[in-house]
C-alpha positions as CSV (number, residue, x, y, z in Angstrom):
1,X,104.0,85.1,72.1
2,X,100.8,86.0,73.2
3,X,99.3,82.2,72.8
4,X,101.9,81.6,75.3
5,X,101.3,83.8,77.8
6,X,97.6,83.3,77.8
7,X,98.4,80.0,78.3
8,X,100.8,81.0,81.0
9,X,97.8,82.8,82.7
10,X,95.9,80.2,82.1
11,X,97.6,77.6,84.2
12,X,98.7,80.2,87.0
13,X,95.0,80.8,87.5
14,X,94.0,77.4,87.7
15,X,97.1,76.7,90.0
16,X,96.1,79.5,92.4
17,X,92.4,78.9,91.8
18,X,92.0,75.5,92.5
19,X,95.4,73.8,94.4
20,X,96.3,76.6,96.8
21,X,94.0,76.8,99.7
22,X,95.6,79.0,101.5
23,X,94.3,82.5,102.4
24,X,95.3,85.9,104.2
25,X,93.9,89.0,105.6
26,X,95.3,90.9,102.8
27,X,94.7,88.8,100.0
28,X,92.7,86.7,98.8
29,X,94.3,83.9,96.8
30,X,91.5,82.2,94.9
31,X,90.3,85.2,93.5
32,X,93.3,85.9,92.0
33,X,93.8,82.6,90.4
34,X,90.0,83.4,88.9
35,X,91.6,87.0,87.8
36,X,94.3,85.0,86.1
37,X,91.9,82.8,84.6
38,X,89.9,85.7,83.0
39,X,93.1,87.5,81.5
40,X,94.6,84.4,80.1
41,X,91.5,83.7,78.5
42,X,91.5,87.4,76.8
43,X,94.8,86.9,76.1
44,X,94.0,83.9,74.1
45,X,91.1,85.5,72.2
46,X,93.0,88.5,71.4
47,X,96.1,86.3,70.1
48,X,93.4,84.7,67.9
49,X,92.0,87.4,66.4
50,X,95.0,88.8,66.1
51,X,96.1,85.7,64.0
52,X,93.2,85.8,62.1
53,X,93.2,89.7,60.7
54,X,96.7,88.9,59.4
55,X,96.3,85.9,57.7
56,X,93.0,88.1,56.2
57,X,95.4,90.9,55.1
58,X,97.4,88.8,53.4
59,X,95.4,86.9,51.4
């Protein structure tokens, strides 16, 4: 699950990041898309190592 939802992230942030240029007072909508970006990509590296310490334990 959590390979998908940094994925998720992933593709929100690029979404937001780099398609939407549309902006408001109260928020900022590019800098969101890089927030997403960051978390999906911890997300990601967390799911892998995650992955990697049980398939450790087991063996």
């Amino acid at each position: 699950m959590s390979f998908g939802v940094g994925v998720f992230l992933l593709l929100v942030g690029a979404i937001l990041a780099f398609a939407v240029r549309d902006s408001w007072e109260v928020l900022d909508v590019t800098m969101i898309g890089y927030i997403c970006i960051g978390v999906g990509i911890l997300a990601l590296i967390l799911a892998l190592i995650t992955l990697l310490t049980r398939n450790s334990r087991r063996r």
